[in-house]
N, C-alpha and C positions, 0 to 999 in steps of 0.2 A: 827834640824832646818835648813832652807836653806840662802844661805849663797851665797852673789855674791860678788866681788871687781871690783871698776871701778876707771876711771877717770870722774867725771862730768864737762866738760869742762864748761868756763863761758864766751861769746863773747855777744858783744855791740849787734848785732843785731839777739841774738836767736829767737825774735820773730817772723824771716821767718823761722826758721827750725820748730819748733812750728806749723805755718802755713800750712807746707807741714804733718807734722807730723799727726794733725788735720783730715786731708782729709784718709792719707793712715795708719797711726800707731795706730793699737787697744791698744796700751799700753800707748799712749799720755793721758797725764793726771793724769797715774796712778806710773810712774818712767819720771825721768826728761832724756833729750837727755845726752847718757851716752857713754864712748867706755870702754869696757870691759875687763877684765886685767885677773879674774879667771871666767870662767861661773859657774854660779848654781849650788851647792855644797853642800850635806849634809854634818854635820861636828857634833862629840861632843866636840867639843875643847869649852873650852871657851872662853867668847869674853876678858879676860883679856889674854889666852894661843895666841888666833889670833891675836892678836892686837902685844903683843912681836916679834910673827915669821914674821908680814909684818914688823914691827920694824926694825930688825936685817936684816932681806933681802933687804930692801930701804938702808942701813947705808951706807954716800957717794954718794948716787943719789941726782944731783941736779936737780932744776927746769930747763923747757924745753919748747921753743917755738912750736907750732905744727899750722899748718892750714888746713882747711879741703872744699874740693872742689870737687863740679861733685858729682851726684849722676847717681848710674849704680845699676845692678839688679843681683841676686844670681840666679842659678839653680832652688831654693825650693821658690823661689817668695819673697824675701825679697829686700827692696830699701836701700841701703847703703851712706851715705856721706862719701863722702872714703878722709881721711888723706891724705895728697903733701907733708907734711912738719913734721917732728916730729918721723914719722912710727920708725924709727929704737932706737929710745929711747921707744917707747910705746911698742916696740917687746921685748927692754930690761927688761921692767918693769913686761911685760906678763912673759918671762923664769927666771926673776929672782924669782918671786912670786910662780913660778910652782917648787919652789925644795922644798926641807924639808918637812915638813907633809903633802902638797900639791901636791908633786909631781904623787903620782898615782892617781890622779882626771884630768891631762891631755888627753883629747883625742888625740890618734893618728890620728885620724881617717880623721880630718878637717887639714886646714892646715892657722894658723893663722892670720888673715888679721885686721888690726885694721881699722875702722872704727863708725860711729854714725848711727844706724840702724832709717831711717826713715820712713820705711813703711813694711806690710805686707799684701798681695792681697790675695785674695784664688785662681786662678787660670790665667793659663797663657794669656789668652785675659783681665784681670785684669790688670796683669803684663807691656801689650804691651800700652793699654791706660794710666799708671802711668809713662811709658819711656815718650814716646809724651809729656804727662804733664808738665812732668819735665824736659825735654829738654831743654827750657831755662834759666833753674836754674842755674845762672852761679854766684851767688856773691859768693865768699870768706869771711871764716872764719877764726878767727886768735886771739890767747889767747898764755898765757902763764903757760904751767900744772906745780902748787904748790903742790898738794896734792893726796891723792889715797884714795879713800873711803868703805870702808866695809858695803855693805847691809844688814838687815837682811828682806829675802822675807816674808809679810805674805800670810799665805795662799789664801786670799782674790785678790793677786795679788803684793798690794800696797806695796810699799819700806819704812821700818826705819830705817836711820844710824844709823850704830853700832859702826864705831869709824871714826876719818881722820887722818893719817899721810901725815905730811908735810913733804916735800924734801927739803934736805938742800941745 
């Protein structure tokens, strides 16, 4: 089974990320505006074994202020709301999460950037009219991260929580 952990942040005016999201994110609709803590993961643990090992790896993590501002563009055409505030708790959460039976499902390969993925274009003149667009995308986001949540992907796409651990 495949298997994500995220944060789902929850701010007063998601319904402009939503908005943006609408226009360029093929996955709007189908998983809520998320920043990603483990990507995409086969696993046979079970969800009582996962839910222990995020347990024991959060123990001591408090809650955490984060804001997120400015969207900018990846190489492979994706739109990102990129984190101001928070990143290096959300970097914690991402290498704390990446050890114990986790830890060989890290890529080396990327190199970790927390953010809330709001669009996907197919090609690069897609890409340059979604900068323009969103050029003046300038409000601020701003919540406070309580909890860390376990996906489980259906196949079909759509997202079911499999558990949430709160931070103390």
């Amino acid at each position: 089974m495949q298997r994500a952990i995220h944060i789902f942040p929850e701010f007063e005016n998601m319904n402009v990320i939503e908005e943006v999201r609408q226009k360029y994110d093929p996955l709007q609709g189908i998983v809520p505006p998320h920043i990603t803590l483990v990507f995409p993961f086969e696993s046979e643990m079970t969800s009582a074994q996962l839910e222990r090992q995020v347990r024991e790896t959060l123990v001591g993590v408090s809650s955490f202020p984060i804001q997120l501002k400015g969207i900018t563009a990846t190489l492979d055409n994706y739109l990102f709301l990129n984190v101001k505030k928070g990143n290096d708790n959300i970097i914690d959460l991402h290498d704390r999460l990446y050890s114990g039976p986790l830890a060989g499902l890290m890529s080396r390969r990327h190199t970790y950037t927390p953010h809330v993925t709001v669009g996907k274009v197919k090609n690069e003149t897609e890409l340059q009219t979604a900068l323009i667009e969103t050029k003046s995308f300038t409000l601020s986001f701003d919540t406070i991260v309580t909890k860390v949540t376990s996906e489980i992907i259906e196949s079909n796409g759509n997202s079911t929580i499999e558990f949430i651990v709160s931070l103390s």
